[in-house]
Backbone as a chain_set.jsonl record, in Angstrom:
{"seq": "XXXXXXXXXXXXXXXXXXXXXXXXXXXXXXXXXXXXXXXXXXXXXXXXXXXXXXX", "coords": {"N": [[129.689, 98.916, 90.021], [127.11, 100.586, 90.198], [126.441, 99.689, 92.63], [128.041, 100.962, 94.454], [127.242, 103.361, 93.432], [125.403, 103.36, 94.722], [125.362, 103.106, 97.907], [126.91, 105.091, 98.113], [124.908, 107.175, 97.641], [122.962, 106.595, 99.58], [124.338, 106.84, 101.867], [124.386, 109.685, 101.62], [122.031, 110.516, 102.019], [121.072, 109.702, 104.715], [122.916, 109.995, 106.233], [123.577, 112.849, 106.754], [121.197, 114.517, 105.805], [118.915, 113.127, 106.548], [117.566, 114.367, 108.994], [116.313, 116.777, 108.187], [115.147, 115.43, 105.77], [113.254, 114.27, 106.937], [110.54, 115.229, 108.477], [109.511, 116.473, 105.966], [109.19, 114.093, 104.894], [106.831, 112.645, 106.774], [104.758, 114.819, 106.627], [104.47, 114.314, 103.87], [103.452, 111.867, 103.965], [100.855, 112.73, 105.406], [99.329, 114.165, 103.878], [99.225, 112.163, 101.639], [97.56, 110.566, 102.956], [95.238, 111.565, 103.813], [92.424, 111.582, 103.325], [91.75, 108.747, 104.046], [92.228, 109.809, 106.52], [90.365, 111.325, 107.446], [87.942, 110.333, 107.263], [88.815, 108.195, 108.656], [87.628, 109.701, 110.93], [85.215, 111.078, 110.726], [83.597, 108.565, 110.981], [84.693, 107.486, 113.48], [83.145, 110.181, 114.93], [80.026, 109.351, 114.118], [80.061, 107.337, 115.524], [79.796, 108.219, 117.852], [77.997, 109.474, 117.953], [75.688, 107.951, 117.832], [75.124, 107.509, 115.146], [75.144, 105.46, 112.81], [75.883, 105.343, 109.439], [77.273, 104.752, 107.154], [78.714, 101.687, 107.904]], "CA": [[129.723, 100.37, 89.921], [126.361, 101.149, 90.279], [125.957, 99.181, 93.629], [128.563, 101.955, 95.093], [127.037, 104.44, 93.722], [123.971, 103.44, 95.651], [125.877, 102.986, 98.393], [126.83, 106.401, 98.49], [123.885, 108.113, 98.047], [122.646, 106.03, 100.594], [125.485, 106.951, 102.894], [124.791, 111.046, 102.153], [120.819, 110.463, 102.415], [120.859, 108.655, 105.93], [123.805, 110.691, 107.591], [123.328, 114.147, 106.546], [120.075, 114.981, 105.417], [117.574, 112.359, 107.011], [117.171, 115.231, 109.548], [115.781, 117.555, 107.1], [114.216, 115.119, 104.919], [111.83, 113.191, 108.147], [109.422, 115.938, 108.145], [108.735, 116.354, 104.424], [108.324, 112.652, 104.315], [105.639, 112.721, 107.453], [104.131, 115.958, 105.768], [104.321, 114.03, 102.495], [101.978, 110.919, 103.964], [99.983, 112.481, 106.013], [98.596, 114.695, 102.501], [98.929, 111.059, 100.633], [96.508, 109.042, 103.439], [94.732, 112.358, 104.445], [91.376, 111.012, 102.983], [91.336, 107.942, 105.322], [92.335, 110.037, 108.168], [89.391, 112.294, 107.819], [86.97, 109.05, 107.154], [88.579, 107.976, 110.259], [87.127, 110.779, 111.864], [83.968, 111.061, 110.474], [83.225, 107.214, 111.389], [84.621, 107.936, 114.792], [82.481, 111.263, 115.318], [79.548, 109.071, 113.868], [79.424, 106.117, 116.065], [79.978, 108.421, 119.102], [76.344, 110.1, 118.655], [75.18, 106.887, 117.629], [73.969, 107.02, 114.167], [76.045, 104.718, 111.576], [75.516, 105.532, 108.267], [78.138, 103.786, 106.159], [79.083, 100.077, 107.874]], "C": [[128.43, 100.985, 90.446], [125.937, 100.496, 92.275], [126.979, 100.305, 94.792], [128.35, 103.163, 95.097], [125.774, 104.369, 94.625], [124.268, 103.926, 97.068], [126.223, 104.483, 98.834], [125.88, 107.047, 98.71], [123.226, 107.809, 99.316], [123.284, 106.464, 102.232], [125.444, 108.815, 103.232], [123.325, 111.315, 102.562], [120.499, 110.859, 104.19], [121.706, 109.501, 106.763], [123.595, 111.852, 107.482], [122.039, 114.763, 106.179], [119.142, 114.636, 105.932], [116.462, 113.739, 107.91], [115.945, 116.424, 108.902], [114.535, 116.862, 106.504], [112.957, 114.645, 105.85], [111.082, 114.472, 107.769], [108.771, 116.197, 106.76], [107.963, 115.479, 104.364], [107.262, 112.448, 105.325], [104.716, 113.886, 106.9], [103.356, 115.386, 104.343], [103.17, 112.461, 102.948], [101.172, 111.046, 104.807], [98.904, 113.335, 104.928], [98.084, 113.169, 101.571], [97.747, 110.517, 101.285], [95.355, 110.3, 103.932], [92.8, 112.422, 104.13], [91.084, 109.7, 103.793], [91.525, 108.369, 107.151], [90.661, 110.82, 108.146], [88.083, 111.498, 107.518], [87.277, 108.745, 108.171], [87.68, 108.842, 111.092], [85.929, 110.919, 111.836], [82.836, 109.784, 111.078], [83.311, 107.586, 112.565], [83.66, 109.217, 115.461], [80.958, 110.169, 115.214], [79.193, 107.854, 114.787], [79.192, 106.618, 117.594], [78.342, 109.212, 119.098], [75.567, 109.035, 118.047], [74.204, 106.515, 116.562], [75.308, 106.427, 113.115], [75.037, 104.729, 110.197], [76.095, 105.025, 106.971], [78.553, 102.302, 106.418], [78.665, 99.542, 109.045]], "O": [[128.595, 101.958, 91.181], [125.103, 101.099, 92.951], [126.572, 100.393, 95.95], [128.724, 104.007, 95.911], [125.274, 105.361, 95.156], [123.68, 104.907, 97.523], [125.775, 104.948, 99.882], [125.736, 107.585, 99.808], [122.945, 108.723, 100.091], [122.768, 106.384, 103.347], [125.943, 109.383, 104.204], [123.156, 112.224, 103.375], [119.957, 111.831, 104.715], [121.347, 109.767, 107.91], [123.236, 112.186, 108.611], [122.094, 115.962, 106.451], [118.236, 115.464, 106.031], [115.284, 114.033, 107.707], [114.839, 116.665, 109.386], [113.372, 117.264, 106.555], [111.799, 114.683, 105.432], [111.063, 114.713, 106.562], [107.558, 116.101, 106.577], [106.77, 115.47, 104.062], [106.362, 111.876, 104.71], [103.576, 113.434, 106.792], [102.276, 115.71, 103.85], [102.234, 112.136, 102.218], [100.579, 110.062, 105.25], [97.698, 113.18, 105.121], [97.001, 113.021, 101.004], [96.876, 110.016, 100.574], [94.427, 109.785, 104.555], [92.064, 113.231, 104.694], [89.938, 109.678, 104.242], [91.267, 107.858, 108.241], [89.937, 110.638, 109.125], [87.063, 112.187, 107.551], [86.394, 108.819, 109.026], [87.026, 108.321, 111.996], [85.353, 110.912, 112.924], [81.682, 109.944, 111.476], [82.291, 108.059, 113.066], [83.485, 109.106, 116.674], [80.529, 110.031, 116.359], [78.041, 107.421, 114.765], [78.647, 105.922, 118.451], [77.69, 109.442, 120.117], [74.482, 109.482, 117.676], [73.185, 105.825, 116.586], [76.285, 107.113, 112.813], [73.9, 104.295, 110.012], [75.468, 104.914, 105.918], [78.76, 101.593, 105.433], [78.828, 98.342, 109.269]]}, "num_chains": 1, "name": "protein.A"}
């Protein structure tokens, strides 16, 4: 029972909505990792005028 209802949701997720939902969920990890992106950046800005200060 429960493996059909998965099954479904699965089935109204994936065909009808994915559209919709993709951007939330890129929206939704680029807020979750948005502290190593902006460490990326900082490192990268940092090695390009050539002072390293963290590694």
């Amino acid at each position: 029972m429960s493996a059909e209802i998965l099954q479904a949701v699965v089935d109204i997720v994936f065909s009808g909505y994915m559209l919709y939902l993709a951007p939330f969920l890129f929206l939704l990890m680029v807020v979750l990792f948005a502290d190593r992106l902006i460490d990326l950046v900082t490192i990268s800005l940092e090695k390009s005028t050539g002072r390293r200060s963290r590694y």
